[in-house]
One Martini backbone bead per residue (centre of mass of N, CA, C, O) as a GRO file, in nm:
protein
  152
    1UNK     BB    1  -0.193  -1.293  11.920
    2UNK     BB    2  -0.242  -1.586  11.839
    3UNK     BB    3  -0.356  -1.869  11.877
    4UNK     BB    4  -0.399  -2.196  12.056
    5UNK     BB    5  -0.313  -2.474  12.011
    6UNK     BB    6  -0.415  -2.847  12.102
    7UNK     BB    7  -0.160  -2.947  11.985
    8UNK     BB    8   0.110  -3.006  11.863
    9UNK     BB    9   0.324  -2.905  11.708
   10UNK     BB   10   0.442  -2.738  11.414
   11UNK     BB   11   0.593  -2.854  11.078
   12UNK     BB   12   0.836  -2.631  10.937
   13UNK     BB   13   0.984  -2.628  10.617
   14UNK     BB   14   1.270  -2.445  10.508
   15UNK     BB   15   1.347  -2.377  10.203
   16UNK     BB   16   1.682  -2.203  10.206
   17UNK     BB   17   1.993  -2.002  10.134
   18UNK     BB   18   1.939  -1.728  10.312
   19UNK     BB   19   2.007  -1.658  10.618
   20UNK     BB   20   1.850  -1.435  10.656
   21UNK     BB   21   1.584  -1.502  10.600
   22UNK     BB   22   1.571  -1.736  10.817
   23UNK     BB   23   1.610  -1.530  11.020
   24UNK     BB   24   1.374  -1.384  11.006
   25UNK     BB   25   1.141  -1.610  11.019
   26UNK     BB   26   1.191  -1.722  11.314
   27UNK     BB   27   1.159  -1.412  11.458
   28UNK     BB   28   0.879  -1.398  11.369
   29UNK     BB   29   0.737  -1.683  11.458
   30UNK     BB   30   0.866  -1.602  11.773
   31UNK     BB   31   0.652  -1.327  11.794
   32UNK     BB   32   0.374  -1.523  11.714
   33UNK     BB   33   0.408  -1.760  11.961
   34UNK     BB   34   0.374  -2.018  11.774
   35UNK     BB   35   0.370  -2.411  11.840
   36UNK     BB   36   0.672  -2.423  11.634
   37UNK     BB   37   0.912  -2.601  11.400
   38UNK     BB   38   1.199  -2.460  11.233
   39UNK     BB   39   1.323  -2.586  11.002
   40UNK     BB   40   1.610  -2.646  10.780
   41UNK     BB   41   1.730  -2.621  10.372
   42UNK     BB   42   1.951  -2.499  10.180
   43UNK     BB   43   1.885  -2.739   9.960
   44UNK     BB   44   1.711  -2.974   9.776
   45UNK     BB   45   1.883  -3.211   9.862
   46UNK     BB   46   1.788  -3.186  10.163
   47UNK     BB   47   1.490  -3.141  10.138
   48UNK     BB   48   1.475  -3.467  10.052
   49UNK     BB   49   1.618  -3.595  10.291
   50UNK     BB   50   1.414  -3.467  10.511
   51UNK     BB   51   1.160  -3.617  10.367
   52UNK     BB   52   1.240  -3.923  10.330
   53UNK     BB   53   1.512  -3.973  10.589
   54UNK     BB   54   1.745  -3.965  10.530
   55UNK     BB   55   2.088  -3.903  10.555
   56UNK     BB   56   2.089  -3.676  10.847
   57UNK     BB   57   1.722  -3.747  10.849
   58UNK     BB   58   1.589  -3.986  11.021
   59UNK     BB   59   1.423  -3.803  11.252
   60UNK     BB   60   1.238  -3.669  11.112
   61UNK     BB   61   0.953  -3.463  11.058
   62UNK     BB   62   0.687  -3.446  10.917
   63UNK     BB   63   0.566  -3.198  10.748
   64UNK     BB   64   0.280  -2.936  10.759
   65UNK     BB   65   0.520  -2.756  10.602
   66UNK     BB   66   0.629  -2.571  10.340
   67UNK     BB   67   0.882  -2.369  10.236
   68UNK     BB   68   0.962  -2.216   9.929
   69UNK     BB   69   1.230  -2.174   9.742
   70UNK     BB   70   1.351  -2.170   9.408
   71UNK     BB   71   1.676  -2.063   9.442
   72UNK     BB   72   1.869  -2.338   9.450
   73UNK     BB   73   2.144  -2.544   9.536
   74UNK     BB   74   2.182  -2.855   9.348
   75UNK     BB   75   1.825  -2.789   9.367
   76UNK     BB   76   1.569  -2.657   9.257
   77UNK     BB   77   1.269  -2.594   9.337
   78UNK     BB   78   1.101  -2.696   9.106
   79UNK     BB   79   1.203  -2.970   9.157
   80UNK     BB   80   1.112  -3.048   9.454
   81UNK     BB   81   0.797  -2.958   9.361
   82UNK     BB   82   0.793  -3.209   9.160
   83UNK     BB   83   0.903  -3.419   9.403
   84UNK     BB   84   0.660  -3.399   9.578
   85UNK     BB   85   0.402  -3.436   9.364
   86UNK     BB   86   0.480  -3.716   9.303
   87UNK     BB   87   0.467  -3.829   9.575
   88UNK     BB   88   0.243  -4.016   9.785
   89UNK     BB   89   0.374  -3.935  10.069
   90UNK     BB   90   0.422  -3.565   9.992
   91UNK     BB   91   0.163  -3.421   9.841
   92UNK     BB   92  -0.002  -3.352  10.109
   93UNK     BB   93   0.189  -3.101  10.139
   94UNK     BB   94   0.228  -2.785  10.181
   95UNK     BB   95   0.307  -2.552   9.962
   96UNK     BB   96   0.538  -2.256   9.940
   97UNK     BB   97   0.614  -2.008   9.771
   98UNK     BB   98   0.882  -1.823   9.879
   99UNK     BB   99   0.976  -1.563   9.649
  100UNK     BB  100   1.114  -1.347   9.481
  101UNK     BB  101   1.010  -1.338   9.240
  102UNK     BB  102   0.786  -1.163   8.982
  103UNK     BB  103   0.695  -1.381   8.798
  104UNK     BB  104   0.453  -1.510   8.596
  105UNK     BB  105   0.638  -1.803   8.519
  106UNK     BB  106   0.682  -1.862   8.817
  107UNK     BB  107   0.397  -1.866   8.882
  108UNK     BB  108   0.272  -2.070   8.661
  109UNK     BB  109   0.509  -2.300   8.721
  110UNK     BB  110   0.395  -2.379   9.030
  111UNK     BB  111   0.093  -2.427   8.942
  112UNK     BB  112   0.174  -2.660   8.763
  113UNK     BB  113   0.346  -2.811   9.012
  114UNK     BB  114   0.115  -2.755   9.291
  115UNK     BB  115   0.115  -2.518   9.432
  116UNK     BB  116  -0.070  -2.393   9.705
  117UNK     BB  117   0.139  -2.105   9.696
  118UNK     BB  118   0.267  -1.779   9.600
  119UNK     BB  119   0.516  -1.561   9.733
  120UNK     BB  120   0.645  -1.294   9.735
  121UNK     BB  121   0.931  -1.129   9.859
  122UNK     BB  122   0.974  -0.881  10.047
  123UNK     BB  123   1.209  -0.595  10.113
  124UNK     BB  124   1.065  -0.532  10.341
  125UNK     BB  125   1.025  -0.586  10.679
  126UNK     BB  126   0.740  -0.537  10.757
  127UNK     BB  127   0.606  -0.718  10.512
  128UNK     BB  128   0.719  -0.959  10.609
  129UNK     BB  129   0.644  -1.004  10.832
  130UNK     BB  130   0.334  -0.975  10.704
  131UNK     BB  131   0.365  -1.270  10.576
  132UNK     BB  132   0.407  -1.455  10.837
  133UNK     BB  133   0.164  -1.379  10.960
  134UNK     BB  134  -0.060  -1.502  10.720
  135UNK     BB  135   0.059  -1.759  10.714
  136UNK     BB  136  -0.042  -1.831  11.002
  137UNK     BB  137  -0.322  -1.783  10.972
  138UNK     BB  138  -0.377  -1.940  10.789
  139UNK     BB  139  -0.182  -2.211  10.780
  140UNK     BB  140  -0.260  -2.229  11.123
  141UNK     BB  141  -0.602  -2.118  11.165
  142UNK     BB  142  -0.798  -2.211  10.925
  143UNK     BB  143  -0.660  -2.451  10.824
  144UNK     BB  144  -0.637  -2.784  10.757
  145UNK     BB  145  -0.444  -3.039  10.823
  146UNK     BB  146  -0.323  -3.303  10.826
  147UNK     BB  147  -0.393  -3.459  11.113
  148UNK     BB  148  -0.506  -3.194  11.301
  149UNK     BB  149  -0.737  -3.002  11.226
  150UNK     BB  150  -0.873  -2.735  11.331
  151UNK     BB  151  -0.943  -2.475  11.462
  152UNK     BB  152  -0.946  -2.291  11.803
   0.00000   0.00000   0.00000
């Protein structure tokens, strides 16, 4: 089990359009116990009105962190994370690409558009599993998030 801050819970937003990934994922996340809310956009346009508190996402809290993939329907990632790091209020949080794709072009289209890391989703469940322990280790665990501070 991993440790436990000493602050307030993390808020990670999933921008995901796959339901079945989204349960992986939160069952993941309920599994290594720590201290966080994920929140959940089924597509571009659901994740820029709860970054922004549009409507109906007025109460939405600023997330600590994005998990994004790249196909999304009405707005796809490339689009969201250009919109993010062009934004003054929204650039400073970390985005982090989630997607199957392992194209060269869409990892480096990702990193020209400032994402923070790109990770490819393995299709076996317990590497995916491994992967979402590795990011809670890692960005949540290791490195200072905006107005956190560091690790416990």
């Amino acid at each position: 089990m991993l440790l436990q801050r000493a602050f307030k819970a993390v808020d990670v937003l999933m921008v995901e359009d796959n339901p079945g990934d989204v349960r992986l994922t939160r069952e993941a996340l309920r599994r290594n116990g720590n201290d966080l809310r994920l929140h959940h956009a089924e597509d571009g346009i659901s994740a820029m009105q709860f970054l922004r508190r549009d409507a109906p996402y007025a109460a939405a809290p600023r997330p600590d962190l994005i998990l994004l993939d790249l196909n999304l329907p009405l707005m796809g990632g490339r689009d969201v994370l250009a919109a993010i790091k062009s934004d003054a209020t929204l650039r400073s949080i970390p985005v982090i690409v989630l997607s199957t794709s392992q194209s060269d072009d869409d990892v480096a289209h990702a990193y020209d558009l400032q994402a923070n890391c790109f990770i490819s989703k393995p299709a076996d469940l317990h590497e995916f599993n491994q992967v979402i322990r590795n990011i809670e280790r890692f960005w949540l665990q290791t490195v200072s998030l905006t107005g956190r501070g560091g690790a416990t």
